[in-house]
C-alpha positions in Angstrom: 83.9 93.8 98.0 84.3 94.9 101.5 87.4 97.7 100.3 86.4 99.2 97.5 87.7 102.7 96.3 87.8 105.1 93.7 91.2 106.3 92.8 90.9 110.2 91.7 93.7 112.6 90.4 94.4 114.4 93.3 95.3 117.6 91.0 91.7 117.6 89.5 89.7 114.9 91.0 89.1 112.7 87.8 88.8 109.1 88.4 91.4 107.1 86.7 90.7 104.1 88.1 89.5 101.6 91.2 90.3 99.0 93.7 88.9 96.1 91.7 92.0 96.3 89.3 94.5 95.7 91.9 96.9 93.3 90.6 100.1 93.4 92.9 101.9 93.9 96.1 103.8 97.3 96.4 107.2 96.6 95.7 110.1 97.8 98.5 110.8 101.4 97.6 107.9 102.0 95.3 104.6 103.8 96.4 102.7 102.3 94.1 99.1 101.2 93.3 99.4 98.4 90.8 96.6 97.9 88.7 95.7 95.8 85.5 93.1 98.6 84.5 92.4 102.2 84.2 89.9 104.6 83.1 90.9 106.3 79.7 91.7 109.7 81.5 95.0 108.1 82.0 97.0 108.6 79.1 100.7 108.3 78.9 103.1 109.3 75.8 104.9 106.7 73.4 108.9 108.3 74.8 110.4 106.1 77.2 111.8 107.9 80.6 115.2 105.8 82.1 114.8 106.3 86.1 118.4 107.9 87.2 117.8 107.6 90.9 115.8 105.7 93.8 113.3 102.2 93.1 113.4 102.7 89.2 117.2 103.1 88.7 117.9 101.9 85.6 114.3 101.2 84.5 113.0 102.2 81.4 109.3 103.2 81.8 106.5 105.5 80.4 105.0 108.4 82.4 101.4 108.0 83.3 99.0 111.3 83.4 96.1 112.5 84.3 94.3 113.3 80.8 92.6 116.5 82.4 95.2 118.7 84.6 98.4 117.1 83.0 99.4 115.6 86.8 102.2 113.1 86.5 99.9 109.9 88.3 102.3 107.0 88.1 104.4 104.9 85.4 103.8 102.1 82.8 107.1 100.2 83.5 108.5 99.0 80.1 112.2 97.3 81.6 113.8 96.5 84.6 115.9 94.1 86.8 114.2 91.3 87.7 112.9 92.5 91.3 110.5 94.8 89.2 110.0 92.1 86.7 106.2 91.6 87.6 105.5 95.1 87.2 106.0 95.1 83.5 103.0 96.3 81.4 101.5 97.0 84.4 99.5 100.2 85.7 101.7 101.6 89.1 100.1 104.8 90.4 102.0 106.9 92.7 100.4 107.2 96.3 101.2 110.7 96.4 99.4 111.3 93.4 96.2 110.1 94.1 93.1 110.3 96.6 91.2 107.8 97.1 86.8 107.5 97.7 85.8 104.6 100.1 82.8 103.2 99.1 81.6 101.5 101.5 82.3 104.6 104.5 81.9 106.9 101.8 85.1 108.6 102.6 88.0 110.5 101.2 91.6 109.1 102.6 94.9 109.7 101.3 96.1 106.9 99.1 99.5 106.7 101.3 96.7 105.8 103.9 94.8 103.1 103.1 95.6 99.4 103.0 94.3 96.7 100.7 93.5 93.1 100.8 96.4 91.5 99.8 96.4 91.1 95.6 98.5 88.8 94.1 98.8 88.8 89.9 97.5 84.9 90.5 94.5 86.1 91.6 
């Protein structure tokens, strides 16, 4: 594929995961990678966290992090309304967390940055 990217911790630079696992759109509010996938330096803890402010008000989710430097990376949402629905189960990495590797330009980019093909969880 034309877009493909590594997605590294941007507190260590492990890989946790890649463009090819893109699942969904980023939801209003959220800035989010979604993915279906990740590498196994992603680990996350079996406590739920309830989001008390912003996108995830109300949602019941577990925190995702990076198994090397202990970076908060994104969320595993376990419950929501059902605008966040789709997201259930799913892999959401924050932007701000993240840097991404362009493959093909063999670049580094700020996840906040770079836009994908649109993904749909059909696909």
């Amino acid at each position: 594929p034309e877009e493909c990217a590594v997605f590294h911790c941007r507190g260590c630079w492990t890989v946790l995961g890649d463009s090819l696992q893109l699942c969904g759109q980023e939801p209003p509010g959220l800035s989010v990678f979604i993915c279906f996938k990740v590498t196994n330096d992603v680990t996350w803890e079996d406590s739920l966290l309830v989001g008390l402010e912003g996108a995830l008000l109300g949602c019941a989710y577990y925190l995702l992090t990076c198994r090397s430097c202990g970076l908060a990376v994104g969320f595993i949402l376990y419950s929501s309304g059902s605008d966040l629905a789709y997201l259930r189960d799913l892999f959401c990495f924050f932007k701000d967390s993240i840097i991404c590797y362009l493959l093909k330009n063999q670049l580094i980019i700020e996840a906040s940055k770079v836009n994908f093909p649109a993904v749909t969880l059909k696909e």
